[in-house]
DONUDO-55917 format. One record per atom (N, C-alpha, C): residue number from 1; residue in three letters; atom name; x, y, z. Coordinates in pm, whole numbers, padded with zeros to 5 digits. Example, Ala and Ser with C-alpha at 12.3 -4.5 7.8 and 13.67 -1.06 7.14 Angstrom:
! residues 2
  seq  type  atom       x       y       z
    1   ala     N   01319  -00569   00780
    1   ala    CA   01230  -00450   00780
    1   ala     C   01320  -00330   00780
    2   ser     N   01285  -00225   00708
    2   ser    CA   01367  -00106   00714
    2   ser     C   01290   00003   00787
! end
This chain:
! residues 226
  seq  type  atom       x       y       z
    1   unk     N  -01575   01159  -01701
    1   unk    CA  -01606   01044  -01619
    1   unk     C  -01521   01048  -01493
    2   unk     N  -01561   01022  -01409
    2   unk    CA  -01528   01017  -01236
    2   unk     C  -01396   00912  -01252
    3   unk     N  -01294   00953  -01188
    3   unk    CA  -01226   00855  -01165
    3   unk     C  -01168   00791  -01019
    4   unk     N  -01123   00709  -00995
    4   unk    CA  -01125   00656  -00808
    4   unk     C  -00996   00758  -00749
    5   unk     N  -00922   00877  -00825
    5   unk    CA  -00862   00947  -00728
    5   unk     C  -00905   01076  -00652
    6   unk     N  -01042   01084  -00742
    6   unk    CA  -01143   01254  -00748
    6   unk     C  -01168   01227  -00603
    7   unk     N  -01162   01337  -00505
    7   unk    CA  -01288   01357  -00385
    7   unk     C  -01405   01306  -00436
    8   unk     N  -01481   01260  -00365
    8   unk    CA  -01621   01175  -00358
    8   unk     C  -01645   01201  -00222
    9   unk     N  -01785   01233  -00199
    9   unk    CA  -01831   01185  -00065
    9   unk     C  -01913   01050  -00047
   10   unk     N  -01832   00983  -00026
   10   unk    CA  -01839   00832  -00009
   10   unk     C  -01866   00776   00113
   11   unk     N  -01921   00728   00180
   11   unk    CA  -01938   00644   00266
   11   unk     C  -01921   00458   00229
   12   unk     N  -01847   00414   00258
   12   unk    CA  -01766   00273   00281
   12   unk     C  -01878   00178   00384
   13   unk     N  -01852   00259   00458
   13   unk    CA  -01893   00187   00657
   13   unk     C  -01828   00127   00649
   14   unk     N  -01821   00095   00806
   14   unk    CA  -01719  -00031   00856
   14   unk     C  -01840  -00162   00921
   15   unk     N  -01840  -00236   00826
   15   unk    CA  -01962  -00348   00900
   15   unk     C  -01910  -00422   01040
   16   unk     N  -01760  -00409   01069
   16   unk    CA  -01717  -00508   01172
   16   unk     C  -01762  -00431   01287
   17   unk     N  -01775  -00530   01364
   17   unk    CA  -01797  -00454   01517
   17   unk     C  -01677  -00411   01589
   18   unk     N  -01697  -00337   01690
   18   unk    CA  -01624  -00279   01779
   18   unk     C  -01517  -00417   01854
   19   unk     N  -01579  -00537   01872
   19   unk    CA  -01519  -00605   01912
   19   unk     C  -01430  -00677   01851
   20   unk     N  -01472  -00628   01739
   20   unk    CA  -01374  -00679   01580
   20   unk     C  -01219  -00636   01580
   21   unk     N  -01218  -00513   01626
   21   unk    CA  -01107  -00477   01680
   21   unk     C  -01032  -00476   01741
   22   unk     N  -01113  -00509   01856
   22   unk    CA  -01048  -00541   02015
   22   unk     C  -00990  -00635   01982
   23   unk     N  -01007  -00737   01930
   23   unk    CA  -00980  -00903   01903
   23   unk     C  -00859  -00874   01828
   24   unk     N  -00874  -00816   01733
   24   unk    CA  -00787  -00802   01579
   24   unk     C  -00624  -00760   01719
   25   unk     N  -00610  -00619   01784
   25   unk    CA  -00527  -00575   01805
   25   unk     C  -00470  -00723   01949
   26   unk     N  -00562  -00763   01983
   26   unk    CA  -00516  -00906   02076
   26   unk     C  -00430  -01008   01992
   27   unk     N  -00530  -01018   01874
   27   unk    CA  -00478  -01114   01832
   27   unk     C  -00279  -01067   01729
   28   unk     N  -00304  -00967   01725
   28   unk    CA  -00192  -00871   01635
   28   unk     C  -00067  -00899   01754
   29   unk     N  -00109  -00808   01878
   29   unk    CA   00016  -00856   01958
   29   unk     C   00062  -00990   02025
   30   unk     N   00003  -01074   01998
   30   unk    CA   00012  -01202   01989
   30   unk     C   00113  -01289   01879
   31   unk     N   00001  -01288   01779
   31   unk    CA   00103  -01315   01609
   31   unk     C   00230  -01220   01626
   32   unk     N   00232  -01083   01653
   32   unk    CA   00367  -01040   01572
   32   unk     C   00469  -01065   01674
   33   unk     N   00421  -01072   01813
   33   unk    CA   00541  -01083   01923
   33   unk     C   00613  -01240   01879
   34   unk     N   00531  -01311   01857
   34   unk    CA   00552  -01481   01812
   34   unk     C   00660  -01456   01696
   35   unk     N   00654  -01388   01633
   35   unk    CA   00669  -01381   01452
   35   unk     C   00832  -01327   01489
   36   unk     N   00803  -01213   01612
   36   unk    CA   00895  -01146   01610
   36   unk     C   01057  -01221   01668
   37   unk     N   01002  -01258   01768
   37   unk    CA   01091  -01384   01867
   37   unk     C   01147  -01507   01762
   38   unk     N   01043  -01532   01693
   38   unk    CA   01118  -01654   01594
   38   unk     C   01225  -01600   01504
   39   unk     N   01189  -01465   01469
   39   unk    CA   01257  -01453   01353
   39   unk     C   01374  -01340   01377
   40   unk     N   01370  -01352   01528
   40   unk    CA   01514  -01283   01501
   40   unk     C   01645  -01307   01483
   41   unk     N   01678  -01432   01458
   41   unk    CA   01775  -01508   01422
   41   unk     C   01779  -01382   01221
   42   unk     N   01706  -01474   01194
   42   unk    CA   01652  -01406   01041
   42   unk     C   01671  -01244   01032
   43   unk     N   01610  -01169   01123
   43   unk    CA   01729  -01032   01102
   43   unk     C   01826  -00963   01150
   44   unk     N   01877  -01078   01202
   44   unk    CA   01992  -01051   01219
   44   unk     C   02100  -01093   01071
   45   unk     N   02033  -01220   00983
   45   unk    CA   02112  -01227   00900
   45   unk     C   02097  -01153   00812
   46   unk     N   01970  -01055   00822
   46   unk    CA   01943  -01004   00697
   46   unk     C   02041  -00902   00747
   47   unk     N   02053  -00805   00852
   47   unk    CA   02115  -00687   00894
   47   unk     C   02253  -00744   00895
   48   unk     N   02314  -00821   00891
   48   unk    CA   02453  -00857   00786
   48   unk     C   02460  -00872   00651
   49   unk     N   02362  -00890   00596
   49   unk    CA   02369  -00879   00436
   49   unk     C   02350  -00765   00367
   50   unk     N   02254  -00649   00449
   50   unk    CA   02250  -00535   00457
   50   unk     C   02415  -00444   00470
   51   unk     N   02461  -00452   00545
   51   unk    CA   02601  -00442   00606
   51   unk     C   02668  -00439   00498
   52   unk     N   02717  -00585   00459
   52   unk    CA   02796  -00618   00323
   52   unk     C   02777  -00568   00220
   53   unk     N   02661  -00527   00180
   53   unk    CA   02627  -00490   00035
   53   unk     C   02623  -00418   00004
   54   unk     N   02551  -00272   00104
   54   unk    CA   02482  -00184   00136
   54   unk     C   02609  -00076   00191
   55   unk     N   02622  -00119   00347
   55   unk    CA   02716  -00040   00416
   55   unk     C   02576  -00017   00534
   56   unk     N   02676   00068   00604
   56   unk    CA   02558   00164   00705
   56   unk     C   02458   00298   00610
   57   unk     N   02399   00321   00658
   57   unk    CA   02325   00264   00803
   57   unk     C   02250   00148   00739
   58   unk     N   02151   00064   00832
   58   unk    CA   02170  -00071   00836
   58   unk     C   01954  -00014   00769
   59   unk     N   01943   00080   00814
   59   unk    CA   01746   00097   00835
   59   unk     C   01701   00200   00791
   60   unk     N   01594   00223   00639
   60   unk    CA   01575   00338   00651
   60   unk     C   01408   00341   00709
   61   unk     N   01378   00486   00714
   61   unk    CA   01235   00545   00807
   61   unk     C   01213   00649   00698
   62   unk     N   01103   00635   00755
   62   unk    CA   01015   00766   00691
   62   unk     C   00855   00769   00733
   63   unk     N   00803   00912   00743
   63   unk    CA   00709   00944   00821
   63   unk     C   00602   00851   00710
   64   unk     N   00467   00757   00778
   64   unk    CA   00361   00742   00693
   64   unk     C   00227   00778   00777
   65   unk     N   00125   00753   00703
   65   unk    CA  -00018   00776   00741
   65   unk     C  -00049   00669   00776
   66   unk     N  -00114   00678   00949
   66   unk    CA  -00145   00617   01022
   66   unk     C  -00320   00598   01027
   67   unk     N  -00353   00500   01127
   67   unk    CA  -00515   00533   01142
   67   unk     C  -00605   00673   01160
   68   unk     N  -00677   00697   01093
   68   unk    CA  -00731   00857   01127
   68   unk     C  -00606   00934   01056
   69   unk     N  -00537   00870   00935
   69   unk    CA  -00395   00998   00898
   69   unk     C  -00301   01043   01015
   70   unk     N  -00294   00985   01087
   70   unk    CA  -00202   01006   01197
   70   unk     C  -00063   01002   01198
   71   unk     N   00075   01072   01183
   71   unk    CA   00158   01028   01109
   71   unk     C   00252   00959   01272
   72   unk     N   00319   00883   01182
   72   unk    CA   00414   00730   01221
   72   unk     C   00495   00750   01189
   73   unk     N   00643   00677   01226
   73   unk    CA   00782   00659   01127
   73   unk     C   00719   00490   01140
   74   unk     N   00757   00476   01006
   74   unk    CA   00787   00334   00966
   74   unk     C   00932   00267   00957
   75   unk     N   01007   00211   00967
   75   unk    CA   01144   00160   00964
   75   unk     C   01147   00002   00896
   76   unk     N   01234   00030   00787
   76   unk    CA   01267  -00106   00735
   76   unk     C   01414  -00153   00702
   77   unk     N   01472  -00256   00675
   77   unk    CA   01615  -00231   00655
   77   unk     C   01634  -00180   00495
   78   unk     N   01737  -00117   00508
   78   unk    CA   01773  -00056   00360
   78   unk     C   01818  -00115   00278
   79   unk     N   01727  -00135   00169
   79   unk    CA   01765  -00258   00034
   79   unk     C   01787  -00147  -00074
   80   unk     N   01813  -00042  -00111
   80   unk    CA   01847   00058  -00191
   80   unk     C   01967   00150  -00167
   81   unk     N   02032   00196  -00274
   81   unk    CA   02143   00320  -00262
   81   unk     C   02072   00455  -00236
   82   unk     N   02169   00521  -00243
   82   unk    CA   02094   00650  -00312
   82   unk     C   02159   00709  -00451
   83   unk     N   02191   00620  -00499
   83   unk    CA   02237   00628  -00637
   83   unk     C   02152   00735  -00744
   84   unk     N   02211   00858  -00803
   84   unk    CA   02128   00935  -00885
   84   unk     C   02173   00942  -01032
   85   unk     N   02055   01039  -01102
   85   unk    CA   02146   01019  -01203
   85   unk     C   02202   01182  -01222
   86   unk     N   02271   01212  -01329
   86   unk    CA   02357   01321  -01339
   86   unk     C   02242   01442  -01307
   87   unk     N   02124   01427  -01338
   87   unk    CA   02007   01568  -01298
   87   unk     C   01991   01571  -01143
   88   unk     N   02002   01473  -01052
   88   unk    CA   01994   01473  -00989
   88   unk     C   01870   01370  -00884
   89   unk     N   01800   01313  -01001
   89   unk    CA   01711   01238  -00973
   89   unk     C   01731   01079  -00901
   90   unk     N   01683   01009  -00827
   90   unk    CA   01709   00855  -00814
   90   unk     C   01661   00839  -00909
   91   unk     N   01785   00713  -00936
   91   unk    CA   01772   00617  -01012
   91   unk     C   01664   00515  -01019
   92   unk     N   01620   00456  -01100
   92   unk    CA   01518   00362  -01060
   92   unk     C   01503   00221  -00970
   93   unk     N   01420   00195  -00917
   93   unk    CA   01430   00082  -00773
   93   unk     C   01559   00020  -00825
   94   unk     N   01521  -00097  -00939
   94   unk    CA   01616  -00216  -01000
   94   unk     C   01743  -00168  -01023
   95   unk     N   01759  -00056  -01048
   95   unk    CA   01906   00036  -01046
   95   unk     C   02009   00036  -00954
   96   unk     N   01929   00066  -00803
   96   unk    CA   01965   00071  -00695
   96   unk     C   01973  -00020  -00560
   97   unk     N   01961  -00139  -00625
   97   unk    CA   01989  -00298  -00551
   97   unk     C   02078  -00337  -00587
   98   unk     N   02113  -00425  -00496
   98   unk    CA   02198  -00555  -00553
   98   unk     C   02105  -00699  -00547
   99   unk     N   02198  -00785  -00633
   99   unk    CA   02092  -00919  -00631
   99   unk     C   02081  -00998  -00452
  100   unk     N   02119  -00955  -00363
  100   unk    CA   02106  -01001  -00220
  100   unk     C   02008  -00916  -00202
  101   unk     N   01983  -00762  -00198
  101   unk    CA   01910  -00689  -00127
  101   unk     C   01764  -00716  -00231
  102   unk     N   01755  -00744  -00340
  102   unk    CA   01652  -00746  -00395
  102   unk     C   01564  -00889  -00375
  103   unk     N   01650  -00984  -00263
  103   unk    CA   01584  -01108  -00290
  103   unk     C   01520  -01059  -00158
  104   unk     N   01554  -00975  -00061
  104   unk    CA   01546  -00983   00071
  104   unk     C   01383  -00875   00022
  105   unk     N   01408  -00800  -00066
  105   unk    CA   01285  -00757  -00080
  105   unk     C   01169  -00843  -00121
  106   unk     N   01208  -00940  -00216
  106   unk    CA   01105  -01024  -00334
  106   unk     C   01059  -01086  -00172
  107   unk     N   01160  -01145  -00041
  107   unk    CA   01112  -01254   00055
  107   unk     C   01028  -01147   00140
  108   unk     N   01018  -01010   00132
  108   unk    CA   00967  -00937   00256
  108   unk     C   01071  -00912   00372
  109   unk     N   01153  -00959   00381
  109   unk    CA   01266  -01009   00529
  109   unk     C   01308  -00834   00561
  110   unk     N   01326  -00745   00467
  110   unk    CA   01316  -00581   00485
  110   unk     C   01219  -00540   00587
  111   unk     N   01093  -00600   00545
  111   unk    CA   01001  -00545   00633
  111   unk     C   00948  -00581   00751
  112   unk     N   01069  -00695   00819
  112   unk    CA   01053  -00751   00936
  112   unk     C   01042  -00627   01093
  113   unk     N   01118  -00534   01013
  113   unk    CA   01145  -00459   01166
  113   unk     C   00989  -00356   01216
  114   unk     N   00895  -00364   01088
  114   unk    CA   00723  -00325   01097
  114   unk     C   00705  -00384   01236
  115   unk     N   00745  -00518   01258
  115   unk    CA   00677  -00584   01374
  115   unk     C   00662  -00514   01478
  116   unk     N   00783  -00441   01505
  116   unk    CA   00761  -00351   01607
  116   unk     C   00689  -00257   01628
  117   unk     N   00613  -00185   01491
  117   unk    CA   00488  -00104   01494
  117   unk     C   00411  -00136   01528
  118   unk     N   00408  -00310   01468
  118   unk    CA   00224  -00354   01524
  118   unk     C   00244  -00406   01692
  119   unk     N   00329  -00418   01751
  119   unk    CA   00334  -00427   01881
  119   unk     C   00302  -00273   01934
  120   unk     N   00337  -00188   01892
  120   unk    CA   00346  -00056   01970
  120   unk     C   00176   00017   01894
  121   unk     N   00107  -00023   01826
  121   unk    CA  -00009  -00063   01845
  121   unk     C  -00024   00106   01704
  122   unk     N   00094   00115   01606
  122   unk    CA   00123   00214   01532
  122   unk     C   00023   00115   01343
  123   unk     N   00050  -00022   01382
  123   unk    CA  -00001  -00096   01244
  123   unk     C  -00046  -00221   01278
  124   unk     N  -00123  -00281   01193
  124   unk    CA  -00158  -00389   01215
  124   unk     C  -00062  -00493   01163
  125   unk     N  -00108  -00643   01155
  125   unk    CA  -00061  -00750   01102
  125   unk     C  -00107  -00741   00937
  126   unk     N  -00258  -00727   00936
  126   unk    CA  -00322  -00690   00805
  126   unk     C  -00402  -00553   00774
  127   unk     N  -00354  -00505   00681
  127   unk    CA  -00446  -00395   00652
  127   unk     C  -00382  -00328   00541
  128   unk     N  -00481  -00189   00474
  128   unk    CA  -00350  -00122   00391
  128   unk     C  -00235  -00097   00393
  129   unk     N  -00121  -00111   00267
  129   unk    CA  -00024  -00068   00369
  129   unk     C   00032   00070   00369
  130   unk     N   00079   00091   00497
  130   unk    CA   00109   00298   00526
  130   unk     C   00197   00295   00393
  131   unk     N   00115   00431   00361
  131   unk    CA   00140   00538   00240
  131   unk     C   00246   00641   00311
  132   unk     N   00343   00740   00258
  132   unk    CA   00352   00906   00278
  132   unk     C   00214   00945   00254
  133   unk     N   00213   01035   00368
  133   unk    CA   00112   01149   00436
  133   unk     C   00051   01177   00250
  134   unk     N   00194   01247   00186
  134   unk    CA   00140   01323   00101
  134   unk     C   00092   01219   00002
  135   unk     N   00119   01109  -00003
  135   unk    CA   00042   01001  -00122
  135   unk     C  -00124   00997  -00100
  136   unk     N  -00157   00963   00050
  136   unk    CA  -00268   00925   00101
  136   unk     C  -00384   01045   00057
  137   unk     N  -00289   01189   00103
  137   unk    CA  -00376   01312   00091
  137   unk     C  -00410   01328  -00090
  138   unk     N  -00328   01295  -00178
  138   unk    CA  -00353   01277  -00301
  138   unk     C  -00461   01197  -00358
  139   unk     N  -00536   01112  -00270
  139   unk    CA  -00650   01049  -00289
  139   unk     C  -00778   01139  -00226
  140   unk     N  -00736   01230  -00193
  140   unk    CA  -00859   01282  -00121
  140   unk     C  -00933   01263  -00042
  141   unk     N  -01100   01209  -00045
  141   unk    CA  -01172   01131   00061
  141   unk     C  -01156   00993   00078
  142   unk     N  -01116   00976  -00084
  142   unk    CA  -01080   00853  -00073
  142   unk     C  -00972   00738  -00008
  143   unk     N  -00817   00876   00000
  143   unk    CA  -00752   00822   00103
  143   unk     C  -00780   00870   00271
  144   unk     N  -00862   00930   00273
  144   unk    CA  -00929   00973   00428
  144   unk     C  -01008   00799   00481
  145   unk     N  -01069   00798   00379
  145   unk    CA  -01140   00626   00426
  145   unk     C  -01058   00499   00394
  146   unk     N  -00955   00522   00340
  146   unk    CA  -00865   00462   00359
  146   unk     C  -00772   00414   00458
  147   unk     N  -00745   00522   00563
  147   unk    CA  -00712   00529   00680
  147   unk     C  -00825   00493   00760
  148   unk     N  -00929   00477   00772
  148   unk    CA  -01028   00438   00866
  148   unk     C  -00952   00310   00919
  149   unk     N  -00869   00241   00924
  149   unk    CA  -00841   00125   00956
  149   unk     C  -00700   00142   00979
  150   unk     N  -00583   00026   01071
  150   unk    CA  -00464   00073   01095
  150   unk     C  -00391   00026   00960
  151   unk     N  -00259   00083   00927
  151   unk    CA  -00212  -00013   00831
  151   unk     C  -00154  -00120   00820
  152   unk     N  -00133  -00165   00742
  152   unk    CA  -00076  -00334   00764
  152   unk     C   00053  -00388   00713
  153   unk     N   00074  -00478   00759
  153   unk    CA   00213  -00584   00658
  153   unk     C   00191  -00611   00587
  154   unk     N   00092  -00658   00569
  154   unk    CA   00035  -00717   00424
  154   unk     C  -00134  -00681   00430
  155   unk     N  -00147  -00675   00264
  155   unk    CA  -00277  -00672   00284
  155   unk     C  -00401  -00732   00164
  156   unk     N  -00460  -00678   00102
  156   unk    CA  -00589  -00728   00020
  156   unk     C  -00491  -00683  -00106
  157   unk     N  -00417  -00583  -00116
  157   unk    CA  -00389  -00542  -00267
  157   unk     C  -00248  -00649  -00271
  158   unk     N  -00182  -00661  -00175
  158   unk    CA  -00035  -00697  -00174
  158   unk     C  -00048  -00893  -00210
  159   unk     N  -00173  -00896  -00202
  159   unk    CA  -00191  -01062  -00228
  159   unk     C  -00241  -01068  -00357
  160   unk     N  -00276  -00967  -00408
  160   unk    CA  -00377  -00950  -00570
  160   unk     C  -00335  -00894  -00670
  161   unk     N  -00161  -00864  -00634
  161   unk    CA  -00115  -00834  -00742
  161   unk     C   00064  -00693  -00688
  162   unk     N   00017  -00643  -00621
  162   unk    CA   00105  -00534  -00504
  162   unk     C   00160  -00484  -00642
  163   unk     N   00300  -00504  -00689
  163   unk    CA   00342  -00404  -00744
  163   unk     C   00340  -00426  -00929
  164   unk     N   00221  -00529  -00967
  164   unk    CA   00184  -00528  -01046
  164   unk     C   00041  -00463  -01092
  165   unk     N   00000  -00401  -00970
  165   unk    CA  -00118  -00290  -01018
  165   unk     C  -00113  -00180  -00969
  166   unk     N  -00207  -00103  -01051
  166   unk    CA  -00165   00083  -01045
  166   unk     C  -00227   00107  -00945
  167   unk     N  -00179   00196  -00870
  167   unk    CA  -00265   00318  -00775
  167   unk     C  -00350   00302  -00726
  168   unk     N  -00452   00294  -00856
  168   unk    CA  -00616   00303  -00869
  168   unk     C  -00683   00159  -00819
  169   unk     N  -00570   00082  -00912
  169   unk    CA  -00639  -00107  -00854
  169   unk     C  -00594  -00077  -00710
  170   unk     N  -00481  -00061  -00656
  170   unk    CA  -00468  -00095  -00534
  170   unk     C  -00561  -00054  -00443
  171   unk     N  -00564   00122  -00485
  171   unk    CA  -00700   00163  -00366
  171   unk     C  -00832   00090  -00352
  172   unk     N  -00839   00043  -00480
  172   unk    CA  -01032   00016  -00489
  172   unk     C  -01012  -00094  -00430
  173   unk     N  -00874  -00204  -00455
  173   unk    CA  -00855  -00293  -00341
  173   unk     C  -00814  -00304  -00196
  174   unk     N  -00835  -00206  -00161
  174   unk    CA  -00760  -00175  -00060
  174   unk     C  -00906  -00101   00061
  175   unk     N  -00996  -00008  -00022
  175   unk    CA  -01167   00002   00010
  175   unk     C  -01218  -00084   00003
  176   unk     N  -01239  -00201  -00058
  176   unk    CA  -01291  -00316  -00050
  176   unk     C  -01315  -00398   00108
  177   unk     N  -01146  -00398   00120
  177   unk    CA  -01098  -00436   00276
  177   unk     C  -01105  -00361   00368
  178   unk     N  -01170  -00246   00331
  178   unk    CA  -01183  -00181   00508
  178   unk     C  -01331  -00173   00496
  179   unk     N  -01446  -00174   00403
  179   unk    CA  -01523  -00206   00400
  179   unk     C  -01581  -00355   00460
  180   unk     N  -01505  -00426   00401
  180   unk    CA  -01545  -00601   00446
  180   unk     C  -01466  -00673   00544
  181   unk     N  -01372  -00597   00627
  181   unk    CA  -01236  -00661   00711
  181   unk     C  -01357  -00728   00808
  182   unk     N  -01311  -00848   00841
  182   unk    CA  -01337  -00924   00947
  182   unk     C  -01161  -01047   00934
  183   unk     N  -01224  -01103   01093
  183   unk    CA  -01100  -01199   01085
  183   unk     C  -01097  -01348   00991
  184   unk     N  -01184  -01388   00912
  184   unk    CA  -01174  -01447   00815
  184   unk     C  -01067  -01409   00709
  185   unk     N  -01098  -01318   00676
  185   unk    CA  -01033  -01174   00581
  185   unk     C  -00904  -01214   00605
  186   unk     N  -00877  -01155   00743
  186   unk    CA  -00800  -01153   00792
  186   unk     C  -00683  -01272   00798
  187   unk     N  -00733  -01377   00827
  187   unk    CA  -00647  -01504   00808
  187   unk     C  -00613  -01582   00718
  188   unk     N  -00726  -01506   00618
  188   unk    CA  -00707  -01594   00442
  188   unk     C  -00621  -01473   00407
  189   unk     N  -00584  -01300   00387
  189   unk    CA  -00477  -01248   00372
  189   unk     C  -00346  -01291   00379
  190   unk     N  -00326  -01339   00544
  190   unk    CA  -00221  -01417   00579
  190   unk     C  -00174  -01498   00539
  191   unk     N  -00246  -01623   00467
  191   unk    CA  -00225  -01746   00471
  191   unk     C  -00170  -01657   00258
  192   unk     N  -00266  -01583   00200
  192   unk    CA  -00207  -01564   00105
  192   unk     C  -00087  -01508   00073
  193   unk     N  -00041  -01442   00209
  193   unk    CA   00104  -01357   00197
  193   unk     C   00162  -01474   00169
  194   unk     N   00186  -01598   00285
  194   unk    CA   00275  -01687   00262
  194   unk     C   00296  -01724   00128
  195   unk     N   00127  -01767   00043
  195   unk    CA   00159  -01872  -00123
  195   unk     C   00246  -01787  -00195
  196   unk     N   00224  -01579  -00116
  196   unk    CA   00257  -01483  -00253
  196   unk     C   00426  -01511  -00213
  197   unk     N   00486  -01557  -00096
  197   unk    CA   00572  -01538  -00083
  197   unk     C   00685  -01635  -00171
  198   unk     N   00609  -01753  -00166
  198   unk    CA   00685  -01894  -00205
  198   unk     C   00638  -01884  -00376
  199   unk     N   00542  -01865  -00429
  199   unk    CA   00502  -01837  -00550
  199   unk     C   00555  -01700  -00630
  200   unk     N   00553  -01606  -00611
  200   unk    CA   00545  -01439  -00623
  200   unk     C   00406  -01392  -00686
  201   unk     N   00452  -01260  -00708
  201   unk    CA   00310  -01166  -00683
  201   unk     C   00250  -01252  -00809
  202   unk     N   00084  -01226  -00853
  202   unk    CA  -00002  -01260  -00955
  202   unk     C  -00121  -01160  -00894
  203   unk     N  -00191  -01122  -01028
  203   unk    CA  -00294  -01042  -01042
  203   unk     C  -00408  -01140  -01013
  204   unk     N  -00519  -01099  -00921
  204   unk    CA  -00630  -01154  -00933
  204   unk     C  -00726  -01123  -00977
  205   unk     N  -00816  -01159  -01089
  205   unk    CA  -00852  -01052  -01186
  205   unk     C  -00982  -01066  -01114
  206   unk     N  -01033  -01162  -01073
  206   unk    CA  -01216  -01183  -01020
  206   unk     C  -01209  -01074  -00913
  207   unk     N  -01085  -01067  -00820
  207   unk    CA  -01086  -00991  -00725
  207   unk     C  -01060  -00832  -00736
  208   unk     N  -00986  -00821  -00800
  208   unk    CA  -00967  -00661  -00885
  208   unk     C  -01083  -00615  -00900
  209   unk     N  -01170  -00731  -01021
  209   unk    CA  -01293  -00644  -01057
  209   unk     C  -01427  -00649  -00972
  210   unk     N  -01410  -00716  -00868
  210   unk    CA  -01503  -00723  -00766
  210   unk     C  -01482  -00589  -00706
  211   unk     N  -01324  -00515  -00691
  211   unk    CA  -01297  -00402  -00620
  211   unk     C  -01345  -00339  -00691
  212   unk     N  -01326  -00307  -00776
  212   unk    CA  -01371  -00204  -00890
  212   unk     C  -01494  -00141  -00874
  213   unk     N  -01579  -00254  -00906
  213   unk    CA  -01703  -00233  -00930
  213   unk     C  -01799  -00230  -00765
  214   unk     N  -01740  -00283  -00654
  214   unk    CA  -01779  -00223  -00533
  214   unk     C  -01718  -00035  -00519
  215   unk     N  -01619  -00002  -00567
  215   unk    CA  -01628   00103  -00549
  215   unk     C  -01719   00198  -00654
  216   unk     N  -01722   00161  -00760
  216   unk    CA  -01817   00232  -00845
  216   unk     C  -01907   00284  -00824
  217   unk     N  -01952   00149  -00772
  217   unk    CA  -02101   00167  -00692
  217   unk     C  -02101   00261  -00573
  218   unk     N  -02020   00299  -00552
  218   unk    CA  -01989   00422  -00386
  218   unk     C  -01977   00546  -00461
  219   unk     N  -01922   00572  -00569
  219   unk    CA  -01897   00673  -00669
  219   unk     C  -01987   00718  -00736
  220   unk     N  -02068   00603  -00766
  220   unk    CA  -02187   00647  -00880
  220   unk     C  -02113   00650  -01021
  221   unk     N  -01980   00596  -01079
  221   unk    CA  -01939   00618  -01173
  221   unk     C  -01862   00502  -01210
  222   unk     N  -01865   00439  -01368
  222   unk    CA  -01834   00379  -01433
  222   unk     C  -01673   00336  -01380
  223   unk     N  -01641   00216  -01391
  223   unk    CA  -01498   00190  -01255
  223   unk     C  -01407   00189  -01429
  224   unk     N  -01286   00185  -01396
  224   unk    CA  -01187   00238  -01504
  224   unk     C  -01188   00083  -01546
  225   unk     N  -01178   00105  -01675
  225   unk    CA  -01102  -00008  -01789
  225   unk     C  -00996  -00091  -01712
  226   unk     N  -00971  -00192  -01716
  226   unk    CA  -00829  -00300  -01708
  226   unk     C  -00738  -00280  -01803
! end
């Protein structure tokens, strides 16, 4: 049985119009310049709590997949060590926090310094969010149409569950939204980052299996078990 990481030749489409975009990236440097100006009070405190806990450097980067796979550095502040264990491996996430850097993750406040991508016109406000090159290419066509769209701060999977679903949920949620993105989408995402923020993550199961089974149907194959 087919599963959602196999190559498929799939076609998605993009139903939004051309002007869908134009608007989206207006409206992007708009919101994030706003977002950005308010809240720099906010990382600045975070990049002292970073400091204290952490040490230098204050930001880590790393190359991701951009629109069309295009590669980017992404930059966020560093809420992790590099703590290993005796083989040589990192340790696991929860291993390698402290209880300050892990709240700054649970609030997002890490991923404030993105803003500056979606100004420099590298990510959006909403959309998937950038993978490593080599994660994306591990999906095959499927992460090829994945990238059809820029990536985001938040997005369709990160409101429906983010790091309580696998891989597989995220992508099929994640095709869903570049299939159906309009700015509706778009502003009910938003408005859900905030509840996910003040609430925390929860699975949405109507919405999962709505993904599911829209991608199935692109596959021709039975969508995986829950």
């Amino acid at each position: 049985m087919k599963t959602f990481r196999e190559p498929a030749a799939v076609s998605l489409g993009l139903p939004a119009s051309l002007g869908y975009y134009r608007l989206k990236r207006l409206l992007d440097c708009l919101l994030a310049g706003t977002v950005f100006v308010l809240c720099l009070p906010l990382m600045a405190a975070t990049a002292v709590v970073v400091w204290a806990t952490l040490g230098l450097p204050l930001f880590f980067s790393q190359a991701r997949a951009g629109v069309e796979m295009r590669v980017f550095t992404v930059a966020k502040f560093r809420t992790m060590t590099d703590a290993r264990a005796p083989d040589g491996t990192l340790l696991p996430d929860d291993m390698r926090q402290t209880a300050s850097t892990a709240l700054l993750r649970r609030l997002r406040f890490d991923e404030l310094p993105q803003l500056i991508a979606v100004l420099c016109g590298h990510m959006s406000m909403v959309g998937p969010r950038p993978l490593p090159l080599a994660t994306v290419a591990g999906f095959g066509e499927l992460g090829r149409m994945r990238c059809r769209v820029a990536p985001g701060m938040t997005g369709w999977a990160q409101v429906n569950g983010n790091t309580r679903l696998s891989d597989d949920e995220k992508i099929a949620l994640d095709l869903w939204y570049v299939a159906h993105a309009n700015l509706w989408l778009d502003a009910r995402i938003l408005l859900l980052t905030v509840k996910t923020l003040v609430t925390g993550e929860s699975v949405h199961a109507g919405h999962l299996q709505e993904a599911r089974e829209f991608l199935s149907r692109r596959l021709g194959a039975e969508p995986p078990k829950a």
